[in-house]
C-alpha positions as CSV (number, residue, x, y, z in Angstrom):
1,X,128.7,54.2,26.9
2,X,132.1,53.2,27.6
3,X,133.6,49.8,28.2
4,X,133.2,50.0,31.9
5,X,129.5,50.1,31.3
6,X,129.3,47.1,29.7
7,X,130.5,45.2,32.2
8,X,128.6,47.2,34.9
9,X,126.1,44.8,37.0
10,X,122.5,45.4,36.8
11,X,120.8,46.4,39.6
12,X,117.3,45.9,37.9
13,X,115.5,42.5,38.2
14,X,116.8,40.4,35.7
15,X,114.1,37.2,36.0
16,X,110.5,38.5,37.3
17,X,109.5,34.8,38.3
18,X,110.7,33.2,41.5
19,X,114.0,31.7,41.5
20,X,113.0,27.8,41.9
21,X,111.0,28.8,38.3
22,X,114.1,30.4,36.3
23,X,114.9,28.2,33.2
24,X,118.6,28.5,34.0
25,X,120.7,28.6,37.3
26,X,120.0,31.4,39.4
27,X,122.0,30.7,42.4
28,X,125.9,29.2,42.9
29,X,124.6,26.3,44.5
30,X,122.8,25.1,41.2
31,X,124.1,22.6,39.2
32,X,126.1,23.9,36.2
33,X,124.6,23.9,33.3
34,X,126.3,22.5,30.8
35,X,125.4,22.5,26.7
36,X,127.3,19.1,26.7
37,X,124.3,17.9,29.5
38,X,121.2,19.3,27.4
39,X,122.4,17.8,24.7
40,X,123.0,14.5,26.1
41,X,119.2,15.0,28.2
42,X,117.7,15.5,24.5
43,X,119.2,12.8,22.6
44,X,118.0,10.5,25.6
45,X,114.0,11.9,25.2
46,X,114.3,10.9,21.4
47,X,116.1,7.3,22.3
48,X,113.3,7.1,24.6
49,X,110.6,8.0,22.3
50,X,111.9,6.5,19.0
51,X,111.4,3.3,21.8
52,X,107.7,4.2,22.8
53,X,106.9,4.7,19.7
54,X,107.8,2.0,18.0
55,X,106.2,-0.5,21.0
56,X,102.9,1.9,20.0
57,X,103.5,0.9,16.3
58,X,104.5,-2.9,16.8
59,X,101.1,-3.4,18.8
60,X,99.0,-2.1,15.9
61,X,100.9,-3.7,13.3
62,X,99.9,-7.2,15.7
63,X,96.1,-5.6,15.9
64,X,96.5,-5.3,12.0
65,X,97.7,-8.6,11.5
66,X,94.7,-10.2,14.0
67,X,92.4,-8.1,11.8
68,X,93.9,-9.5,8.7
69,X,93.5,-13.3,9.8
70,X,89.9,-12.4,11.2
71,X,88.8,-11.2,7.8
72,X,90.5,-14.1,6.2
73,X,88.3,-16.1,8.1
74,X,85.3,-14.5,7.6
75,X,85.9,-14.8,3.6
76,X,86.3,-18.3,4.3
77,X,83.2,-18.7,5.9
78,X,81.4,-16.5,3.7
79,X,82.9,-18.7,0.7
80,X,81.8,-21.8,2.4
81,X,77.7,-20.6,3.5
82,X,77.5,-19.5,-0.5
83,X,78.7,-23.0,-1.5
84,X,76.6,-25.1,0.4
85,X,73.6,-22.6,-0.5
86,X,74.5,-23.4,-4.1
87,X,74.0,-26.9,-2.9
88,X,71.0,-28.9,-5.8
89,X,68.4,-28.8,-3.1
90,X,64.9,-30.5,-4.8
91,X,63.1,-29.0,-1.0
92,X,62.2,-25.7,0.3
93,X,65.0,-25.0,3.1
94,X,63.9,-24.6,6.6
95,X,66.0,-22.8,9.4
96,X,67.2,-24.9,11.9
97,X,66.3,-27.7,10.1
98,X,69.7,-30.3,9.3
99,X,70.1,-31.0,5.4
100,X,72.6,-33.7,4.6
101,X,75.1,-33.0,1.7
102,X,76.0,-35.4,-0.7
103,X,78.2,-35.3,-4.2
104,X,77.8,-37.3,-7.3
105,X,80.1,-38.5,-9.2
106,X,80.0,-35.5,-12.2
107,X,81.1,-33.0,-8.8
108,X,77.6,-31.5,-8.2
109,X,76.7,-31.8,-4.5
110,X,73.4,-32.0,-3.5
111,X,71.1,-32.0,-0.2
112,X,69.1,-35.0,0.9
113,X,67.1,-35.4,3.6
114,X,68.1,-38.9,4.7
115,X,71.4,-39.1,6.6
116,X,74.1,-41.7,5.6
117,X,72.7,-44.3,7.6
118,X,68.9,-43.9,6.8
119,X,69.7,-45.1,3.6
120,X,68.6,-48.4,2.6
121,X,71.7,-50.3,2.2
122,X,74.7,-47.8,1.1
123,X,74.2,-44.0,0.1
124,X,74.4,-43.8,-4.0
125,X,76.5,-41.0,-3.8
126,X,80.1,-40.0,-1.2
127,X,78.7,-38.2,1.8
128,X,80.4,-35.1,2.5
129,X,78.6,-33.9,6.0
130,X,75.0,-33.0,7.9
131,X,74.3,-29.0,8.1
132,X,71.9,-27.1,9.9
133,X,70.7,-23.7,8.2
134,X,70.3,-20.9,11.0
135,X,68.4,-17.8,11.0
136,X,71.2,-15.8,10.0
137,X,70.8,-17.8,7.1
138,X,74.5,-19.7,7.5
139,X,75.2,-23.2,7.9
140,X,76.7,-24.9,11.1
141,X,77.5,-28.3,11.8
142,X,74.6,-30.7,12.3
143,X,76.6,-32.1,15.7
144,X,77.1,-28.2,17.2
145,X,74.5,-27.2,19.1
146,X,71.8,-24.9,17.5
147,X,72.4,-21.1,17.8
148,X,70.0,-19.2,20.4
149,X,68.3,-17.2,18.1
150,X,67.3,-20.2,15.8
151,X,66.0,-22.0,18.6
152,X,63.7,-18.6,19.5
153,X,62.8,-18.7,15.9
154,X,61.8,-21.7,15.3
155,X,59.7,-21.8,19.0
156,X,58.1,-18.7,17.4
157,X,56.5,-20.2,14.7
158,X,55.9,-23.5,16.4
159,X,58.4,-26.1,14.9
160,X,59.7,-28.4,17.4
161,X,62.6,-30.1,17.0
């Protein structure tokens, strides 16, 4: 083969898919295709997706954080039900039923059925709040209103309120 054949033209089918298909220009009205261009088209997709991605990351590391102060709340609660079930309590507890919690003076706090003002003359000992025990077996605040299922419970075996 000499040097002429080299730069002898084809006359095979170079590209067996249809032109509008051809990964490169395959007619002289295309667009030129420059290495400059793809180069400049790819560091755009990764600007682009570094961007996505990072929106994709900075919404879970707020889903994380919401998760975080969630479970920081639930330790709280949880720390706060074991407390007041640690609560001197000289009664068996009932659910739904409000217990009133007191504290003496030597820091152990204790339940008492009468409420700050059912005592006769002044409470002996600081009152520190009026709790209800619920079915789950937490405590709520005597002035929120009683869970659903507590109030089903407690129709069940016939205690009224």
């Amino acid at each position: 083969m000499g040097n002429d054949d080299k730069l002898m033209r084809h006359d095979g089918a170079n590209v067996s898919t249809p032109a509008h298909a051809s990964p490169y220009p395959v007619s002289r009205l295309a667009p030129a295709h420059d290495l400059v261009d793809t180069a400049r088209e790819i560091a755009q997709a990764d600007n682009m997706l570094g961007t996505v991605a990072n929106a994709k990351l900075e919404v879970i590391a707020e889903q994380i954080r919401d998760l975080q102060d969630k479970a920081r709340r639930v330790l709280d609660q949880a720390a706060t039900h074991a407390a007041l079930h640690r609560a001197a309590c000289s009664f068996r507890r009932r659910i739904g039923q409000t217990y009133h919690l007191y504290q003496r003076g030597d820091g152990q706090r204790y339940f008492s059925l009468l409420a700050p003002d059912e005592w006769r003359g002044e409470s002996p000992h600081p009152f520190e709040g009026s709790f209800r025990l619920e079915s789950d077996m937490t405590w709520s605040a005597a002035a929120a209103p009683p869970r659903r299922e507590t109030r089903e419970l407690r129709a069940d075996i016939g205690v009224e309120d």
